[in-house]
N, C-alpha and C positions, 0 to 999 in steps of 0.2 A: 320552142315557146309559141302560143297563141300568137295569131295578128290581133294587133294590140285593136283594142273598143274603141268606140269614137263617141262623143258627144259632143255637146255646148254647153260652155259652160257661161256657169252664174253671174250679174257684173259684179255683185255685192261681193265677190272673191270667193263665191263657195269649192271647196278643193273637191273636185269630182261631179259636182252637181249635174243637174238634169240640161239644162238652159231656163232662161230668161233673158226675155226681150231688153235691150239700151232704151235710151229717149227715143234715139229712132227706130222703128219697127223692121227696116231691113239692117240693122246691125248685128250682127252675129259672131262669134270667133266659136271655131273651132278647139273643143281639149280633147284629146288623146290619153289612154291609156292603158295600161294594164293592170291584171288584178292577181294581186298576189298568190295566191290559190292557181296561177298558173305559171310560176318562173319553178319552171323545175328545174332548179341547179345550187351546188352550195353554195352556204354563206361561207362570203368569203371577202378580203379586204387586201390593201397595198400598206403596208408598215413604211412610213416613212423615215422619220427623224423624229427626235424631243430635243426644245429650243431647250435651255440650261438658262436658270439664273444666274443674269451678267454678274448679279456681286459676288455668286460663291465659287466665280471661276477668276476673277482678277485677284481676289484679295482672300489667297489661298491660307494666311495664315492666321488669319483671324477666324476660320472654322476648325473646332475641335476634330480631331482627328477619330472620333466616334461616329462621323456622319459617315453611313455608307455612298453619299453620294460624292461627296467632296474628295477628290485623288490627292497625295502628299506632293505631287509634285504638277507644274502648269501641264495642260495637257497638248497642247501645241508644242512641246519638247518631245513628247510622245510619237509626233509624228515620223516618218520617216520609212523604216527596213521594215518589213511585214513581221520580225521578229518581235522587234523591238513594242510593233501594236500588240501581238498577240500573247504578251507577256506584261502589259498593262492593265493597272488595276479597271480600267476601264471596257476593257475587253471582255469583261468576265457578266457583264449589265446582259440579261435578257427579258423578252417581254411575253409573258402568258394571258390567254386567250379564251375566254368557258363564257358561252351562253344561259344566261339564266331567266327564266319566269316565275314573278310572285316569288323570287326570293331562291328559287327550285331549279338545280343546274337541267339542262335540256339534251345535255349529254356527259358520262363518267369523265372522261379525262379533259384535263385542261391542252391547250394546243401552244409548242414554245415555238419560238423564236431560233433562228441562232443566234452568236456573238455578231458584234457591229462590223460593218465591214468597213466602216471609218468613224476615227473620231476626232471632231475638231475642237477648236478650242471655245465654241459656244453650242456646240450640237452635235450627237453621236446620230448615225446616219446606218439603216437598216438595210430600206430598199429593199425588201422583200414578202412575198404578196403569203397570205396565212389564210386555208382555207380550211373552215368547221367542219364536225362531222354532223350538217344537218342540213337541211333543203330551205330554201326562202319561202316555199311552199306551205312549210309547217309549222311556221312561223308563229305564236299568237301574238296578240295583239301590245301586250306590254313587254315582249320582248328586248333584254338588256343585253350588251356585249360587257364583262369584266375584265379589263386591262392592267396587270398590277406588272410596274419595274420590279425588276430583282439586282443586288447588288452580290456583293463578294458573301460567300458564303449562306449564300439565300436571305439576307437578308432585306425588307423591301424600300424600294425607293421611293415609291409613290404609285399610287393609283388609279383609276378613272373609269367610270362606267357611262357608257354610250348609249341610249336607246335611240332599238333600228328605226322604229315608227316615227316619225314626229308628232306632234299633240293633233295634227288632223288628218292620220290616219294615213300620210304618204310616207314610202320609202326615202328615208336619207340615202343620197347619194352623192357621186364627187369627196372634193377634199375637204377635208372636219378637223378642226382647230382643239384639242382636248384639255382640260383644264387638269394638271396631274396636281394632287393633293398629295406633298410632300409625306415621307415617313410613316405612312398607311398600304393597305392591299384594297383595291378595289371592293366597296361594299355594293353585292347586287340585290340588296333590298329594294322595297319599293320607297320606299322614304328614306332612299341613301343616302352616304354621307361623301360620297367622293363622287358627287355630281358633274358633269362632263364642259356642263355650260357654263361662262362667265357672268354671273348674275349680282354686281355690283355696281347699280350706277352712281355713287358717292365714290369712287374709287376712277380716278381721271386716266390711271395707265390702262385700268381694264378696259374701260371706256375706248380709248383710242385704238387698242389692239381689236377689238371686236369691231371696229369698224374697217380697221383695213381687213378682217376678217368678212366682213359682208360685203366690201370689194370684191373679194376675193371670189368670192362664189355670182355677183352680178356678174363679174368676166365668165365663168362657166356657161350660165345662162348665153350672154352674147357669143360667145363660142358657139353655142350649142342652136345658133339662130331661134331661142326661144324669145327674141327682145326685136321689135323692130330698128332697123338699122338708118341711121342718115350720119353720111359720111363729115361732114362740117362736126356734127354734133358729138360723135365719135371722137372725133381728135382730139377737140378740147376737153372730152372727159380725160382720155387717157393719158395726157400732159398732169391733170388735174390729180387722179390717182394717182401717178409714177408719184410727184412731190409727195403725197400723203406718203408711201411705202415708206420714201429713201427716209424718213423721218421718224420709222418705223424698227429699220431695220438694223439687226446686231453688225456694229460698225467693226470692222479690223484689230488686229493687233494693239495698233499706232493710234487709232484714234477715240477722240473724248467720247464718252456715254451720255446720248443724251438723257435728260434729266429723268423722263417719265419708265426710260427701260430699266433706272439705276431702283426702282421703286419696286418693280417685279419680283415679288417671292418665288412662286410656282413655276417646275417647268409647265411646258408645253410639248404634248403630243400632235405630231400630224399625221395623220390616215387619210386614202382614201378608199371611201366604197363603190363600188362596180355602178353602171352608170346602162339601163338599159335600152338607151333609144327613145323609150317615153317613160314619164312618171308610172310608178308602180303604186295604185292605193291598195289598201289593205282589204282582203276578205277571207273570209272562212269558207271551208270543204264546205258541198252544198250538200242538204240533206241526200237520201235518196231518191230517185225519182217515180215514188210510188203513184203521180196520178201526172205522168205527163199526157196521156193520150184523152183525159181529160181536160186538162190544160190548154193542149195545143187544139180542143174545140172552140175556144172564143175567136169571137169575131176581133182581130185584131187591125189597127188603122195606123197611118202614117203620122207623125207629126210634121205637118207643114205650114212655113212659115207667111205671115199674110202676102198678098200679092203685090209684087213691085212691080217696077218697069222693067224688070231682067229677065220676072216671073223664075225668080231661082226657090227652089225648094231645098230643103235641112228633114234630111228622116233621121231620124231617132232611133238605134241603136241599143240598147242596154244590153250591160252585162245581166246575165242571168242564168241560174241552173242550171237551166234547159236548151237546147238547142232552136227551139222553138221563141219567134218573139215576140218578147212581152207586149200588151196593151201599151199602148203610148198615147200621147196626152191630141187629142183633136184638134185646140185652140192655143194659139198661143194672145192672144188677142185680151188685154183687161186683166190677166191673171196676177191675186195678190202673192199668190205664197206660190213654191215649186210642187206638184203632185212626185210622189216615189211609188213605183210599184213595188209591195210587199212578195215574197213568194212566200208559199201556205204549205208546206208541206203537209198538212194534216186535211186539206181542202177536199179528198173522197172519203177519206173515216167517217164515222155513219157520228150525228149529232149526239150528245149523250143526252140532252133535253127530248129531243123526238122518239130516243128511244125508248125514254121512261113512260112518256107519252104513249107509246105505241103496246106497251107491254103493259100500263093500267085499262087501255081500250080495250086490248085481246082478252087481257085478264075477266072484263068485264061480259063480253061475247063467247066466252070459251063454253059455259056450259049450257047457255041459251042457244045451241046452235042446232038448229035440228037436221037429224040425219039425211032426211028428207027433201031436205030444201035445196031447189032448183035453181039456177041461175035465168035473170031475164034474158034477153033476146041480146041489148047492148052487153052487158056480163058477160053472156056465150061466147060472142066476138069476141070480145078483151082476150079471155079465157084462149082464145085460139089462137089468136094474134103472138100469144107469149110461149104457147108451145109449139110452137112455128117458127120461131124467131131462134136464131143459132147462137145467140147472146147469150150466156147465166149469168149477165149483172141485171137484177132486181133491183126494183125500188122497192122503198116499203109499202105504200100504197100498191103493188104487185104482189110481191108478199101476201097481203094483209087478203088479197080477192082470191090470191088458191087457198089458202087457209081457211076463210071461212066456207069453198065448195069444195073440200078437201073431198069429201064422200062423193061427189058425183066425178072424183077422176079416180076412183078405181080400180074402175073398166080401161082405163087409158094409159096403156104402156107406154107413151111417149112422154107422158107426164110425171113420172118419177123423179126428173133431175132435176124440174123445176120444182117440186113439191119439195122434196129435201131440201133444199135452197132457202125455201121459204120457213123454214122452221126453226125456231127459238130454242136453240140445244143448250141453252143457259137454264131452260126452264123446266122444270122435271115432270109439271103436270104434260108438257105439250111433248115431252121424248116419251112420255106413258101412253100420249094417245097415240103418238105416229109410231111406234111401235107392233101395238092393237091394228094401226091402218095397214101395217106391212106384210100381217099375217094373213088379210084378205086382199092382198094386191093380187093382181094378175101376173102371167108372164109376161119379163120384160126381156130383150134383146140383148145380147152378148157385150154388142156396146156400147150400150147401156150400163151396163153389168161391170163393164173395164172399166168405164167415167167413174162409177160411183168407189171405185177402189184407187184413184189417184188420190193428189196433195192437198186440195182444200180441205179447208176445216168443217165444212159442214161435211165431209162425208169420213172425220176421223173416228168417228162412234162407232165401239162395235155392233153398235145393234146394224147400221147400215151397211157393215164390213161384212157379215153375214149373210144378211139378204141379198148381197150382189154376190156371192160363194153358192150361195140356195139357187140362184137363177144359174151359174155357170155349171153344176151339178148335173141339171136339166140337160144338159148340152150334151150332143156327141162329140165321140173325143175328135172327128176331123176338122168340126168346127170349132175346138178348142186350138190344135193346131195353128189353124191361122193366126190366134193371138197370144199365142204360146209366150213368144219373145216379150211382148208388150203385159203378160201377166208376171213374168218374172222380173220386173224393172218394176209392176206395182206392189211386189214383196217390200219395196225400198222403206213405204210408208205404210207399213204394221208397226204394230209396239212389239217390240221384240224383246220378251221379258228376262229377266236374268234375278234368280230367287236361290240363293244358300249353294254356289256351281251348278245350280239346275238353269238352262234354261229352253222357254215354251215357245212354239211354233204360231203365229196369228191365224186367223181362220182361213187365209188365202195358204199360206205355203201349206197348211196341212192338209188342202186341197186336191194340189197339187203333186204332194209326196202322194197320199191314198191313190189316185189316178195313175200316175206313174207305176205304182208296186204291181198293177194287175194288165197294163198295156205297151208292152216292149217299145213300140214308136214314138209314142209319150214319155217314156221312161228313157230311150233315147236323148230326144233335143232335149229335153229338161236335164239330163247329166251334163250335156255338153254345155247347154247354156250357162248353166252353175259354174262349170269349171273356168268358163271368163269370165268367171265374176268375182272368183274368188281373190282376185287382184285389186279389189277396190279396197280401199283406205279408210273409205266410211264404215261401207259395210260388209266388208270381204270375211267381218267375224261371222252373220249373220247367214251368207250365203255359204259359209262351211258348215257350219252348225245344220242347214236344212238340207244337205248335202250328206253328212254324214249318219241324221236321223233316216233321210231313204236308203240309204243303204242296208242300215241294219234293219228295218223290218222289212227289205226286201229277202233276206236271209229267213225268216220266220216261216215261209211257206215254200211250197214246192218251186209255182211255179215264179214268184219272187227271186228262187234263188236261180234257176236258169235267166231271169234277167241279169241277176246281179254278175254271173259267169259271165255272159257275152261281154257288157259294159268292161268287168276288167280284162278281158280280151283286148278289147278293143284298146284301153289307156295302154295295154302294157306295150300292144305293137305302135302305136302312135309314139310312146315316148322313145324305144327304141329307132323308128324311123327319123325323131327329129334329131335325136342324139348323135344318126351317124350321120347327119345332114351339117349338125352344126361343127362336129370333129374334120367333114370335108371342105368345111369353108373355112376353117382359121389352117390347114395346110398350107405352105409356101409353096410360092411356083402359078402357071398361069392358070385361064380359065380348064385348057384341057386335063392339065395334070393333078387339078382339086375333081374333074368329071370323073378321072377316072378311079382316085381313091372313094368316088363317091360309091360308087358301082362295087367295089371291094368290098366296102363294108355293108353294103344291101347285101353281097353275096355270105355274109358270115350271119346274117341273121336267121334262125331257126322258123320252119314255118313246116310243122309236123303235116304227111300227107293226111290227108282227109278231113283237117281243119278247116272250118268256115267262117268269117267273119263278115258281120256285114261291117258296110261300108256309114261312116257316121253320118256324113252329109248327105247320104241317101238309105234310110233304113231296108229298102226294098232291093237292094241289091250285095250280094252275096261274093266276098274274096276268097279265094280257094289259094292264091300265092300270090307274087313280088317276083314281077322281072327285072331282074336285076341290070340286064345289059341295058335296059331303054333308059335309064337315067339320063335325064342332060341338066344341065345346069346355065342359066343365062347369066347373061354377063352383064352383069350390077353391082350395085357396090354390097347387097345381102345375099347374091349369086343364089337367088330361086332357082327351084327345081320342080321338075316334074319324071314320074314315074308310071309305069304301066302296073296293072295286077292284072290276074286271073280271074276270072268269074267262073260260077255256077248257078244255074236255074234251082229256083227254091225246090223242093218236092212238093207236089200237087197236094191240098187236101192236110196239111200241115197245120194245126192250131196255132191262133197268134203266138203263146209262150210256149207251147214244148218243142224246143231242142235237142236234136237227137247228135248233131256233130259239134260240140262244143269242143 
């Protein structure tokens, strides 16, 4: 769990609040807490005991023998041999346990209990802790616990729903008094009927129970040093309480009832809930953190408290989303009301007002704009500033200045990525013109060319998918080489269509396959890259699919199909090599004895004379054979190996694709 937040809290008793200053200016207390949204651990609770009402256990024969809660016999006879418990009607009572919100269980099954592990003769006794199958985490905010008795034959004793939160938003914890509504199951409506609280103050016994109930949890607190302590004052409370209990409590066997327990219908449940160190208030999962790096740009300040003679300062802490923190309040000095900082998850989303704004402006400029028109001297600058600048977040007024000197960049290959950037692909006039602009752009740069084929949205249009495919075309293949690996990861974001079990290649992979069908080394790392990819989950359909279209029109021409021979060459000896690799490593016995079945079965592998293969991680170099005896194997827990081949120098004068030793 998180180290719990710290603030100051309010005098007016606000549960969590920010701070606010006392009469005096240097008075301050410290509150502590945590926030729900970080106790990752289940709900879970201690089942204690249910008190019994005193009259329907003295004066057993005046309840009809239809109640399941009433036994035929006193249950204090009951006590005794473990036999004698486990064969009383009382024995068979257990308690079930289901989370529900707005009415909506939060999980399928309900969570029991076992039998009592004692029962006396005013309260059957649990003692044992029942934990959900759900997180405090996940809590929301009107989250209810359903608690229904069961008696002999399922039928129910009573009821009682709990809610976790209390009405201001803090977790209940410690021990909880529950009010069981006799001959019902726990209703987990929101306007239920087996409500958990004592809420009759015309009713003198509930009255007094509920107070040694608020006793009861004042001692928690002073336990828990949340109360300041003065030892005089101390004592005489707790002389003061005890009498309040003894006055309270279900007397013995032998002796009289006083007046007000003899009035008690309802049992009573006691629980207790897990207790974390500091109060828990309630919060929700935080959005995403789509504009933290925007966020964590304000200037943020301390909150410090005015100056005393101690000169002690109070900084201000908040919980919040971010790791980053929040603005805090400058003054605390005269302030009526408490400031909250909101978080905005939507705080860089572009305005929808500005952009309507901005799209009747353009709308208005679009066909007054002459092709001609120059930028001034400050313009120029701007203009350069921004294509210099390794940024692609625009503003609109950025936007809005390439757009209107859209024609005087051209001439300007470096401005491609900011012009696409800049362009309104909501709007069909302005993808019609920037279209028309694409066809008279210049050459642009390879990475250039890669940028414009990644994940943002402005560059998912295939008109732009193209024109970065048009510029890479341009390219020689050793310079495509370089970004071989990084164009096959930007196949991820094509549309990769699927029409009637047909489906179509984007403009990059068909690129890519074309290139490949006519240059062995291209055609190379592009198979291999393929074949680890074809593992991926997302899109392992996508990379077989363009995989298995190069293959087959490698097959459609000559020198196609001698690439396509080498490549299965090559698959057929690698899976061979790995297969006796992995059959050496699950053998018994040590490092030596898996070496040497290694070297065995390199020795059975066929490797016809005058066979060539190249080598995959180096297309320029040529294996003639497998020596078998250099195998070794390290000693690891996946016992990698290394092997020798043979080589042969290419023959001089050889064209890229004709293979004459396949």
């Amino acid at each position: 769990m998180a180290a719990p937040k710290s603030s100051v809290s309010a005098v007016g008793g606000l549960n969590g609040g920010l701070f606010a200053p006392e009469t005096s200016a240097n008075a301050f207390h410290e509150y502590k807490y945590f926030l729900s949204n970080a106790v990752d651990c289940e709900v879970m609770f201690f089942l204690s005991s249910i008190d019994l009402p005193p009259a329907k256990l003295v004066d057993v024969s005046s309840t009809t023998s239809s109640s399941p809660l009433a036994p035929q016999q006193n249950l204090h006879q009951m006590l005794g041999t473990m036999s004698e418990l486990r064969n009383s009607p009382m024995s068979e009572v257990f308690v079930t346990a289901q989370i529900f919100a707005d009415g909506i269980p939060m999980h399928p099954m309900t969570i029991n209990t076992k039998y009592p592990s004692q029962c006396k003769e005013s309260s059957i006794i649990w003692s044992e802790w029942l934990t959900l199958p759900m997180k405090f985490k996940d809590l929301p905010r009107n989250a209810v616990i359903a608690l229904t008795l069961w008696g002999v034959n399922q039928v129910p004793i009573g009821g009682t729903t709990i809610a976790i939160f209390a009405p201001n938003g803090c977790l209940k914890d410690g021990t909880q008094c529950l009010r069981v509504w006799p001959g019902v199951a726990a209703d987990p409506q929101l306007d239920t009927t087996t409500p958990s609280d004592y809420n009759d103050p015309t009713n003198d016994v509930l009255t007094r129970q509920m107070e040694c109930f608020r006793l009861d949890k004042a001692r928690e607190r002073y336990e828990r040093r949340d109360m300041q302590r003065s030892d005089w004052m101390d004592r005489v409370t707790n002389r003061r309480i005890s009498r309040i209990r003894r006055s309270s409590d279900f007397p013995g066997p032998k002796d009289d009832l006083p007046s007000f327990c003899q009035l008690r219908d309802e049992p009573c449940l006691w629980i207790e809930l897990p207790y974390f160190g500091q109060t828990v208030v309630y919060e929700e999962e935080p959005y995403a953190l789509r504009n933290a790096a925007a966020f964590s740009s304000f200037a943020y300040g301390d909150a410090k408290a005015p100056s005393t003679a101690n000169n002690n300062t109070n900084v201000l802490d908040l919980p919040t989303p971010s790791a980053a923190k929040m603005p805090t309040m400058r003054s605390m000095v005269d302030m009526d009301a408490t400031l909250i900082p909101v978080w905005d998850p939507d705080l860089n989303e572009e305005n929808p007002a500005e952009r309507k704004y901005r799209k009747l402006a353009r709308d208005i400029l679009r066909g007054s704009i002459d092709p001609n028109l120059k930028p001034s001297r400050e313009e120029q600058f701007a203009i350069e500033a921004l294509l210099s600048s390794s940024s692609d977040q625009l503003k609109n007024d950025e936007k809005d200045l390439l757009w209107k000197f859209r024609y005087t960049l051209i001439e300007n290959r470096r401005a491609i990525v900011k012009f696409l950037i800049s362009v309104d692909w909501l709007d069909e006039t302005e993808v019609t013109l920037t279209t028309e602009l694409l066809h008279a752009w210049c050459d642009i740069d390879i990475a250039d060319a890669l940028k414009l084929l990644g994940p943002r949205k402005e560059f998912k249009s295939d008109v732009v998918r193209k024109f970065a495919v048009a510029a890479l075309a341009k390219a020689r293949t050793d310079d495509l080489l370089d970004f071989l690996l990084q164009l096959v990861q930007a196949m991820r974001y094509e549309k990769f269509y699927k029409h009637e079990n047909q489906q179509h290649l984007g403009p990059l992979a068909r690129f890519l396959v074309s290139r490949a069908c006519t240059n062995f080394k291209m055609a190379n790392y592009f198979y291999w890259y393929l074949q680890v990819e074809l593992s991926d989950r997302r899109d392992g359909e996508m990379f077989q699919h363009v995989l298995q279209v190069m293959l087959e029109e490698m097959k459609l021409t000559e020198d196609g199909l001698a690439i396509y021979n080498m490549l299965a060459t090559q698959n057929e000896y690698m899976t061979r090599i790995m297969a006796s690799h992995l059959r050496a490593r699950e053998e018994r016995g040590r490092r030596d004895q898996k070496e040497e079945k290694l070297r065995t079965y390199f020795k059975q592998i066929p490797w016809p004379k005058g066979v060539h293969i190249r080598l995959p991680s180096d297309p320029s170099v040529h294996l003639s054979g497998l020596v078998a005896p250099s195998a070794k194997m390290f000693k690891s827990a996946m016992y990698p190996c290394v092997v020798d081949f043979t080589t042969v120098l290419p023959e001089p004068h050889v064209d890229e694709v004709n293979y004459t030793n396949l």
